[in-house]
N, C-alpha and C positions, 0 to 999 in steps of 0.2 A: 826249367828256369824259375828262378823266385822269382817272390815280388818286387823285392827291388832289383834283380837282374831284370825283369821285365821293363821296369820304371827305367834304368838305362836305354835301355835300344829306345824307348818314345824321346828321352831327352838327347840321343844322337840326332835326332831326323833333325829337330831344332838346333842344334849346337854351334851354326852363326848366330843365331839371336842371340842365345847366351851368352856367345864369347862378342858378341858388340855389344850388349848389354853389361859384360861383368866391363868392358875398356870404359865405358861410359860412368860406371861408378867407378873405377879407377881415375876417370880425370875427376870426378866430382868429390872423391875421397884426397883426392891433390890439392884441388883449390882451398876444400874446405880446411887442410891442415895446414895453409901457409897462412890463411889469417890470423890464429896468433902468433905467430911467427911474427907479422907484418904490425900487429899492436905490441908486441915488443918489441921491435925497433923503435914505433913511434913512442911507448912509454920511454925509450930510452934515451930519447931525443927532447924529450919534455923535460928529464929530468937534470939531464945535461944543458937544458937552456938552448938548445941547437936554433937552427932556423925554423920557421912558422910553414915555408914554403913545403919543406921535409917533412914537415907532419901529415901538411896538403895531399900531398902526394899521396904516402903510405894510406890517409880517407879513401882517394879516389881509387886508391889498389884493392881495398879492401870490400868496396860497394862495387865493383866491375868483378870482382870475385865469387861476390854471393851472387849475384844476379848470373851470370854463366853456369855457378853452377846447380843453380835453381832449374835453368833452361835443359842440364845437359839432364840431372834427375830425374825430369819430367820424359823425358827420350829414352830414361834409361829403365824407368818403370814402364812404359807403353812397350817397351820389346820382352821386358820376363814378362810382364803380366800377360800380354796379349801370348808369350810362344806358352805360358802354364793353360790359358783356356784353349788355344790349342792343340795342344795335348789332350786335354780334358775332352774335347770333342771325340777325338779318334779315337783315344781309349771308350769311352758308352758306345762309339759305334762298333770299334771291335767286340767289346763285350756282350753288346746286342747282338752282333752274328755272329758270335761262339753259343749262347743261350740257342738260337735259331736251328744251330747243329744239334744242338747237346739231344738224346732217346728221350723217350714219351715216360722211361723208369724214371729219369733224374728226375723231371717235374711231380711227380709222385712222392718220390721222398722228401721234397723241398716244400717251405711255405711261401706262400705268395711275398707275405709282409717281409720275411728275409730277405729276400730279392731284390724287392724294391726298393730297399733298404741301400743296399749293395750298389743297387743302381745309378741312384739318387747321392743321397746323401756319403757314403764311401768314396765314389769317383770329386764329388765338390772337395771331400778333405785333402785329396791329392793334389788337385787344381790350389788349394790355396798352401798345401807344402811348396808346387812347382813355381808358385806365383810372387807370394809374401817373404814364404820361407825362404828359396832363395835367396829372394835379395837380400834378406836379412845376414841370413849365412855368410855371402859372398864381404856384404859390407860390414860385417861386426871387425873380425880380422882383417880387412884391410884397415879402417881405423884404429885397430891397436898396432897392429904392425908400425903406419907411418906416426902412431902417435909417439911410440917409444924412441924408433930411429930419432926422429925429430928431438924429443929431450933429452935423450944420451946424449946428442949434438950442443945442448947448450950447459945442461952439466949431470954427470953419471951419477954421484952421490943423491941428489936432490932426485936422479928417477926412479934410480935404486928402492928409496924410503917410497917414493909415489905409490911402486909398483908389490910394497911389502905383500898386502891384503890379498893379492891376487890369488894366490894359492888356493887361497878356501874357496874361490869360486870354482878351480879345476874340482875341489872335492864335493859342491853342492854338484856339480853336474854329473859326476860319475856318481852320485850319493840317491841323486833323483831321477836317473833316467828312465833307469826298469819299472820306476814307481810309477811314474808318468806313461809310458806305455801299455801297462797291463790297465792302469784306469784308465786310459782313454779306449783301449780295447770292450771293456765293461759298459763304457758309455754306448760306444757303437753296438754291441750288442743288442743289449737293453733296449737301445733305438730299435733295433729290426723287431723287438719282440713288440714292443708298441705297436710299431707300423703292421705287421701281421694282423694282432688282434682287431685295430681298425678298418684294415680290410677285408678280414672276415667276417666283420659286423654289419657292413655295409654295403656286402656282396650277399648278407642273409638276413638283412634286414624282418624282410617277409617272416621267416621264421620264428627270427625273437619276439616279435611283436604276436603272433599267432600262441605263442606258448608263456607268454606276458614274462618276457625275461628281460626287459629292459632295463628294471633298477637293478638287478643283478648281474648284466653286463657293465653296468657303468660302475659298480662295485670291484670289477674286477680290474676296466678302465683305472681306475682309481690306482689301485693296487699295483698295476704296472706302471703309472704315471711314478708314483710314489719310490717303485725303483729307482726309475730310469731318474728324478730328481735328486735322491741320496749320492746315485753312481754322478751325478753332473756334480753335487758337492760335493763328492771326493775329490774329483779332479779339480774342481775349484781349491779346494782347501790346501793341498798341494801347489797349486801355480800362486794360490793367497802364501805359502810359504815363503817359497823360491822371490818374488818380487820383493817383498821389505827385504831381504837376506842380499840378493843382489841391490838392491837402492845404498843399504845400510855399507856395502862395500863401496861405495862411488863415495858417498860420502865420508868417511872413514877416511878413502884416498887424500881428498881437500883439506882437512883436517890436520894430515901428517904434512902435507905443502908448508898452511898456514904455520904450522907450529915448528917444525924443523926450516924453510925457508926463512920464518921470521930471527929466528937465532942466527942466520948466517947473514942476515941483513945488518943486524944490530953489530956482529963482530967486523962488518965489511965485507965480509966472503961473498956476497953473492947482493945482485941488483933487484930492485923491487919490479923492475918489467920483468924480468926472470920468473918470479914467483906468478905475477899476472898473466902472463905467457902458461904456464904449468896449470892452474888453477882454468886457464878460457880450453888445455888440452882434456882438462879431467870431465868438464862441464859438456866436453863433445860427446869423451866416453861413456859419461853419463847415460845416455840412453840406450844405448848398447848393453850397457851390461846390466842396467834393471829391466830391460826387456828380454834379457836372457832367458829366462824364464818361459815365456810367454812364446820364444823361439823355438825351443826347446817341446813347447806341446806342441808346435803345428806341427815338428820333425816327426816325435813320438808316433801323433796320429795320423800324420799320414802316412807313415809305418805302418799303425795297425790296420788302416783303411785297405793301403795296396797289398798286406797278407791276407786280407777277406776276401778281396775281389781275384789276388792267385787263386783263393781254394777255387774258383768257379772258372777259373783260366785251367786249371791242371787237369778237371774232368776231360777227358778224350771223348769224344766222340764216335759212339759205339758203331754208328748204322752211317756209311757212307761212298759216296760212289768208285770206282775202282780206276787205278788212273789211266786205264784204257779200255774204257765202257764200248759192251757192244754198241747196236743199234736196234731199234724196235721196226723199223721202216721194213715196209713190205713183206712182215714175216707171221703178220696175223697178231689176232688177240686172242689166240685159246688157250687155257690154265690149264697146269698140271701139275699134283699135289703127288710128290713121289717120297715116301715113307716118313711122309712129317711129323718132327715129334717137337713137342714147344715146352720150358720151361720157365716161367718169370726168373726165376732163381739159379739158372742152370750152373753157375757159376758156382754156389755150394750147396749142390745136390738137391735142389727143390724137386719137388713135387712135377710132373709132368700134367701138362693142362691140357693138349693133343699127344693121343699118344698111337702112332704110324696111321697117319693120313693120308688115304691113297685114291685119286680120280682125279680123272678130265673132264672138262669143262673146253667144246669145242667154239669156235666163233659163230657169236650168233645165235649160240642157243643160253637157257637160263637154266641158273641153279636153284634150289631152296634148300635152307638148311634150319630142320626146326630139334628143338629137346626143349628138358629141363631147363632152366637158369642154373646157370652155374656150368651147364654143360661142356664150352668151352667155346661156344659160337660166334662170339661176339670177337674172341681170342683168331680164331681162324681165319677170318674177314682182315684184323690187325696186320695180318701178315701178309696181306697181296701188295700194300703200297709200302712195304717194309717199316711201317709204325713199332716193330719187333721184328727181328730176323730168326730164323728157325734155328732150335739149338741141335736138331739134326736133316739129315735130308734134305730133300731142295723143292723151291716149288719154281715153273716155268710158266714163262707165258709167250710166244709166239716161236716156243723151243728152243728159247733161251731163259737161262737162270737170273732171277730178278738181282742176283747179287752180282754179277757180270754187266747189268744196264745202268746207266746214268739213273742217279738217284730224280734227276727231274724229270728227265724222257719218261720214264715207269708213271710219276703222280698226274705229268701231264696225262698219261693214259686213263686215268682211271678217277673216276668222280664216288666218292666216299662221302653215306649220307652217314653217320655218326649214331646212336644210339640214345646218346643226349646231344639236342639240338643246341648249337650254340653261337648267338648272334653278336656281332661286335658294335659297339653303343653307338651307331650313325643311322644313317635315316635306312629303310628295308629297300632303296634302289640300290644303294650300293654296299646290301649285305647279298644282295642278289646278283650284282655284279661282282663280286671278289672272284678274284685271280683274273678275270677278260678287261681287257680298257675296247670302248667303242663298242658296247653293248646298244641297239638300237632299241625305241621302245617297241616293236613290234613283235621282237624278242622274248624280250619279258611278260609282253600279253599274253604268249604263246604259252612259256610254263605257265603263268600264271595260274591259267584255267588248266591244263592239266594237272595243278597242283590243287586246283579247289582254292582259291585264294581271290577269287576277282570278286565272290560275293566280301569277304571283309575286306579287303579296299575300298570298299563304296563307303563305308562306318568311322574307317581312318581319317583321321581331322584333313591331313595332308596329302591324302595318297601315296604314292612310291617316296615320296619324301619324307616321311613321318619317321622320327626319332624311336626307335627301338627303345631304348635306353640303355643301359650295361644287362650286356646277358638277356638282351631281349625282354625285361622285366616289366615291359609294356604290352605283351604278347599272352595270348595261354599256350599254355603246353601245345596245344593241337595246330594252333595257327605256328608255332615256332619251327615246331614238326613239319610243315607244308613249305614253311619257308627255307628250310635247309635242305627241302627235297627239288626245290622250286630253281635254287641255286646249283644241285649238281645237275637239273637237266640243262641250264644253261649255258655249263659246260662244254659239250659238247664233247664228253670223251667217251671213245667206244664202249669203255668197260663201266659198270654200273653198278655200286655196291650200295646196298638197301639193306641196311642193320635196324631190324625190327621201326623203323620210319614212321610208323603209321597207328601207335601203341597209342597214342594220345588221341585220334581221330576214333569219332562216329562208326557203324558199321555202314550207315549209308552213304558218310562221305568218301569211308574207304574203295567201296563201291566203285563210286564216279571217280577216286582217283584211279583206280587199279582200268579200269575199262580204257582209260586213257591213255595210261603207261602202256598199255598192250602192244600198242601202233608203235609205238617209241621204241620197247625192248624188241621189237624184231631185227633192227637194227643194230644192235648193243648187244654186246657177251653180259650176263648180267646173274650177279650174285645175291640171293632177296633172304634174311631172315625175318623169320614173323614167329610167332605163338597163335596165329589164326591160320587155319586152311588155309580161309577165304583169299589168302594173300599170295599163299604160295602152290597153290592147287595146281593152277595154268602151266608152272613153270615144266620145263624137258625132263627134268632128275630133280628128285628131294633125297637128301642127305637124313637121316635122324643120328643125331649126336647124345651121346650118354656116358658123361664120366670122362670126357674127350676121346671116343671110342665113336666110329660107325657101326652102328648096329641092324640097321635098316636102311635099305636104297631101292631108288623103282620112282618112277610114277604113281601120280595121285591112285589111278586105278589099281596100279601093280600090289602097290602099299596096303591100299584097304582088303584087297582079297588076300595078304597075310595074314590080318590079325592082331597084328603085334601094337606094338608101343605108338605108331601113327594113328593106327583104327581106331583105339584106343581113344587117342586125344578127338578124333574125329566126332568118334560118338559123343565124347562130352561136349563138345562144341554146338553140337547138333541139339542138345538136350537143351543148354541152358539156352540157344535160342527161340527155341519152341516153348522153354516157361516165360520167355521175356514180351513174347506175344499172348502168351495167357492173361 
């Protein structure tokens, strides 16, 4: 579906509004074209001496005319305008739960400030196509339409000459349209690259300022402004075209009235209410056709607007539930990794990042999984809540295929602490309550202190209420870390993934957290990456990961009486704490 096949089916759902909104400018394009109708009669009645009563009249036809269709206008712009922001609603909200579907890839190759872009300002262009535009559209041609019938009716030659000029407006609009699209396409663009860099900037604030790059972002600020300004006066300079070119046709029209009506005046051919009449039709036209123009870019851009927001409707959605999902219910939570191989790229032949992934993980008991960085650990964790699906083999958990379950039933199961912590800009209650409603405070006390977090709430201006800011940028690293770990025990889901959690904390706070988690994970199937023993010692089975390759398995004991690549890191571990106490 295109974009404007898509823009169809939104403007079906409305299409009473529309069609009692276009009848309403239809009686208001009625009334408005018999008044000069109704003042040439009365010039005609003046000029013939007629009665005074007859002029009366055609007054009082003419002030109950405009006043009606003032009233009905006003009826008929509250039903487009209100069915276009109507529209506009549905569409950001389908758009938002398409985004919501869309893989963890898309967001990677996309910039924040694009999006928002798309979000925002894209979906308003369409709202005032569906809104303004409209109207405009519906009522430009009903005014020409009944202005022409209307003065063919009182004489063909004189509408004939009215109507000479018109041509070269059919030619300014095929002449300007593709012009008018590709720059307003340019403008929107532009806009996204703006909005990008501004919220890049001030999602990194901390950094520009730390590496004193301030005059040099706003240099660069500058430079994009400085686009996206040129691209606004293209498109200005354009619609500055189109507006004198259509004006200078209305008037042009008047002109040949005056000059040809008045010759047939002069020989008798034709009445001065005639010309008056002709001249009060052209002065309606008048706005109509110098706004042509102006018509014309809302169309253009909100074309270009709903091809931007297609491009983000037409991604599919890679990872999604099957339409007849098993069930997780009474079948356990033990994993099972049977010959996992993962690709980011698998699509043209990338690089393999796990390559045959093979263990159980029974309920109840804990896994560790430690290596290099880069190893692929962080990758392998990705794949129990399907943040990436396996580009071979399967992995199971209560001995069923996670690609067989309800995409929700699987997350519910499973609390994923993240690798970077990341808090959304409300107060730390309710980053700690995200995803549960009717979280009690005793609850929360609960992680709390197994998270190591009750000593800095006493520091916090507000306590559980205190404003995080965007990205927790009120937080350190270590507190951020406690609090993302704070929120999957609150959870409450059996399975428990710990991706390196605790990189930011103390070795003594890690301590007193890990002592704490003990009593917790006996409870919970539970998956722990660390680059510390200390983290992952306790757990049933340690994984060592190399190249995305298992290389080493066993227990903490099993492991060190190998030798290999665990002992290894053991020993250094062991060393540099021993010089840290020196």
């Amino acid at each position: 579906m295109g974009g404007m096949g898509r823009l169809k089916s939104y403007l079906w759902r409305y299409w009473r509004r529309y069609l009692l909104g276009g009848l309403c400018l239809f009686g208001t394009a009625t009334l408005v074209m018999w008044i000069p109708w109704w003042i040439r009669e009365s010039v005609r009645i003046i000029e013939q001496g007629g009665p005074i009563g007859d002029v009366t009249f055609y007054a009082l036809l003419i002030i109950s005319a405009a006043a009606a269709q003032g009233i009905i206008r006003t009826f008929s712009r509250s039903l487009i305008f209100n069915a276009g922001r109507d529209i506009e609603y549905n569409l950001r909200n389908d758009l938002f739960a398409h985004l919501q579907k869309l893989p963890i890839s898309y967001y990677q190759s996309q910039r924040t400030g694009d999006l928002m872009s798309r979000v925002i300002n894209d979906i308003s262009a369409v709202r005032v196509l569906l809104g303004p535009g409209v109207l405009n559209l519906v009522n430009a041609p009903l005014y020409y339409l009944y202005a022409v019938v209307l003065m063919l009716s009182m004489d063909v030659r004189m509408t004939l000459a009215a109507i000479l000029p018109y041509p070269l407006l059919i030619w300014a609009v095929r002449n300007f349209r593709g012009k008018v699209l590709t720059a307003s396409l340019r403008v929107q663009e532009q806009m996204a690259e703006l909005s990008n860099h501004v919220q890049e900037n001030l999602s990194g604030m901390h950094v520009v300022k730390a590496y004193n790059q301030e005059a040099n972002q706003t240099r660069e600020f500058v430079g994009l402004n400085e686009d996206f300004q040129e691209k606004n006066l293209e498109l200005a300079r354009l619609r500055g075209l189109i507006n004198p070119f259509m004006q200078g046709i209305s008037g042009l029209t008047i002109l040949i009235v005056i000059w040809y009506g008045g010759i047939r005046v002069i020989h008798g051919d034709l009445m001065v209410a005639d010309i008056v009449a002709f001249i009060a039709y052209l002065n309606i036209l008048a706005w109509p056709t110098a706004a042509f123009g102006w018509m014309l870019s809302l169309v253009e851009r909100g074309r270009a607007a709903m091809e931007r927001l297609e491009e983000i409707f037409k991604v599919a959605p890679e990872i999604a539930s099957p339409p007849l999902p098993d069930s997780l219910r009474d079948s356990g939570e033990g994993i099972e990794f049977r010959s996992v191989w993962f690709a980011y790229d698998h699509k043209v032949n990338g690089q393999a990042v796990l390559k045959d992934i093979n263990f159980a993980l029974p309920p109840g008991r804990s896994l560790a999984i430690v290596g290099r960085t880069g190893a692929g650990k962080s990758t392998l964790v990705q794949l129990l809540p399907r943040l990436y699906d396996v580009t071979s083999g399967e992995i199971r958990i209560g001995g069923k295929d996670l690609r067989a379950l309800s995409l929700s039933e699987l997350r519910k199961a499973m609390a994923y602490v993240p690798q970077d912590p990341f808090l959304f800009s409300t107060s730390l209650r309710r980053n700690l309550a995200f995803g549960r409603d009717g979280v009690s405070d005793e609850e929360i006390e609960k992680v709390i202190r197994v998270a190591r977090l009750d000593r800095d709430l006493e520091i916090f201006p507000q306590g559980l209420d205190t404003i995080v800011g965007e990205r927790g940028i009120t937080l350190s690293g270590g507190q951020k870390q406690r609090a993302t770990l704070a929120r999957a025990l609150l959870s409450k889901s059996p399975v428990l993934i710990l991706d390196d959690c605790l990189s930011s904390v103390d070795a003594q706070t890690e301590d007193e957290i890990l002592k704490g988690l003990r009593l917790i994970l006996k409870e919970k199937t539970c998956v722990i990456i660390s680059h510390r023993i200390s983290a992952v010692k306790e757990a049933d089975e340690i994984l060592v990961l190399e190249e995305g390759k298992i290389i080493e398995r066993g227990n903490h004991q099993e492991l060190l009486l190998k030798g290999g690549f665990y002992a290894e890191l053991f020993r250094r571990q062991q060393l540099a704490e021993e010089l840290e106490q020196i």
